[in-house]
N, C-alpha and C positions, 0 to 999 in steps of 0.2 A: 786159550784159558780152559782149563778141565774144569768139569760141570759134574762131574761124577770123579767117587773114588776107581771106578772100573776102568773109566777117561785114561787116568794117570794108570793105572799098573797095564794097561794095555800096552799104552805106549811106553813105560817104561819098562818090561819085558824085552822088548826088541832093542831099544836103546843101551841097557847093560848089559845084554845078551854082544852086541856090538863091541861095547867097552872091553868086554870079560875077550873076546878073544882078539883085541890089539893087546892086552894084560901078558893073556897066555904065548902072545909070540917073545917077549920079553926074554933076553938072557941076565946072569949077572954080568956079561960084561958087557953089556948095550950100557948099562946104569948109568955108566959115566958119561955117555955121550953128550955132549954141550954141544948149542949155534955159538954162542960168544961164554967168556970168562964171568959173564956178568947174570947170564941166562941160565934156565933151569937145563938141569940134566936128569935126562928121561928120565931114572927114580924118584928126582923129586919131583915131576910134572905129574908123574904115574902114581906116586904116593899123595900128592895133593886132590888128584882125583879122589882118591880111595875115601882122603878124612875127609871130604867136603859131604860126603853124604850123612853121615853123623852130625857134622857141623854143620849143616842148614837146617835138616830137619828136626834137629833133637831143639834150635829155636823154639817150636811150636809147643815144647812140651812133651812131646814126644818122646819115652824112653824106651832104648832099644842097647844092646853091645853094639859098639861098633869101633872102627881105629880111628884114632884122637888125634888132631892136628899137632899135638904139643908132646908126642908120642917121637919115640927116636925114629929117624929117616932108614927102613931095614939096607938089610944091604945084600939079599938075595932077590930075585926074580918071585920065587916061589913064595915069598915072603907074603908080596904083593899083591899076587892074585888072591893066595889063601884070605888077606884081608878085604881084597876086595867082596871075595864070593861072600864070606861071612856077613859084613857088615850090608850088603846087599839082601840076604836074605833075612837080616834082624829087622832091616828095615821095612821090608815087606810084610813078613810076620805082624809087625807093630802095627802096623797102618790096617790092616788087616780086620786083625784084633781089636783093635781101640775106636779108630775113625768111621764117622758115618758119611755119608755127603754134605750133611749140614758143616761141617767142620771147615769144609775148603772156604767158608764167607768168612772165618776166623782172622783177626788181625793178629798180628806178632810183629814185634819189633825186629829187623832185621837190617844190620849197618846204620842203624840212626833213622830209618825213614818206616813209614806201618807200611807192611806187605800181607795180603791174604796170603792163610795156607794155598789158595791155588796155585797165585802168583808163585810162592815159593815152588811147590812143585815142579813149575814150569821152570824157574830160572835153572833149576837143578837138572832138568834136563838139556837146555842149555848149556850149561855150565861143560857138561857132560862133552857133548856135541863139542862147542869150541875148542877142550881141550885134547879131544881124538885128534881133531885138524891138527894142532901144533905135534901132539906125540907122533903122526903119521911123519912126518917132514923130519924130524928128531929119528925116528924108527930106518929111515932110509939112508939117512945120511950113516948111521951106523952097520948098516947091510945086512937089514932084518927084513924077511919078507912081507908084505902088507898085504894081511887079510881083507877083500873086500866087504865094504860096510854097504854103502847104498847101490853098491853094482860093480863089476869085476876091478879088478889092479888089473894094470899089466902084464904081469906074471898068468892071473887068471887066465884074460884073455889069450894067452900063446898055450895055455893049455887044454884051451877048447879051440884050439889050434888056428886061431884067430889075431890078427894084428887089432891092438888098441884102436878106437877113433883116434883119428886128429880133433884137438881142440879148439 
């Protein structure tokens, strides 16, 4: 749970910093890649990240630009990131600007149940997190390199001329 606004941008600094370059490996034609007919395909998984930052935080009251859930699904790569970086730095800006630390004990309704601003925070880096897992596994099957997040790929490691651990 973040105890301070500095908690959250600390950690979320590295965490969208993370996000922004699985964004930046993106092509347009990774876009369509699907697990099933039923499941998201990397732009919508990759756009879904994008709008949830707007659409969690802007709950609290918080006004900022950012890309809108209810926004057409782009259909370029570059589309993506551009949205992502922005609505990432409005949202920073905002919290910035506005928020003090007293604010994280704040309640807001969120899905039907009261969540603090902090809790939301967190879930939103969460949210974040869970959905790199699934983009990475999305991201490979369409034969896109995967940048490492919390320690080398694969790829990394043969380039520090190194065999991956066994897991």
């Amino acid at each position: 749970m973040f105890r301070t606004i500095e908690d959250f941008l600390t950690i979320w600094k590295y965490e969208s910093e993370s996000t922004q370059k699985l964004l930046d490996t993106l092509t347009d034609a990774s876009l369509a890649q699907e697990v099933t007919a039923e499941g998201r395909t990397i732009g919508r998984l990759a756009w879904h990240i994008v709008t949830t930052v707007h659409e969690m935080v802007s709950r609290t009251g918080l006004e900022f630009e950012g890309a809108k859930h209810e926004g057409p699904l782009p259909t370029s790569a570059i589309a993506i990131v551009k949205a992502y970086q922005l609505s990432n730095e409005a949202m920073i800006s905002a919290i910035q600007n506005n928020w003090t630390d007293a604010i994280l004990s704040d309640e807001h309704d969120m899905y039907g149940e009261r969540w603090t601003v902090a809790t939301i925070l967190q879930i939103l880096v969460f949210h974040q997190i869970h959905h790199r897992g699934q983009l990475t596994v999305l991201m490979r099957q369409a034969g896109l390199r995967i940048p490492g997040v919390y320690g080398p790929t694969r790829e990394e490691w043969a380039e520090f001329g190194m065999e991956a651990p066994e897991v």
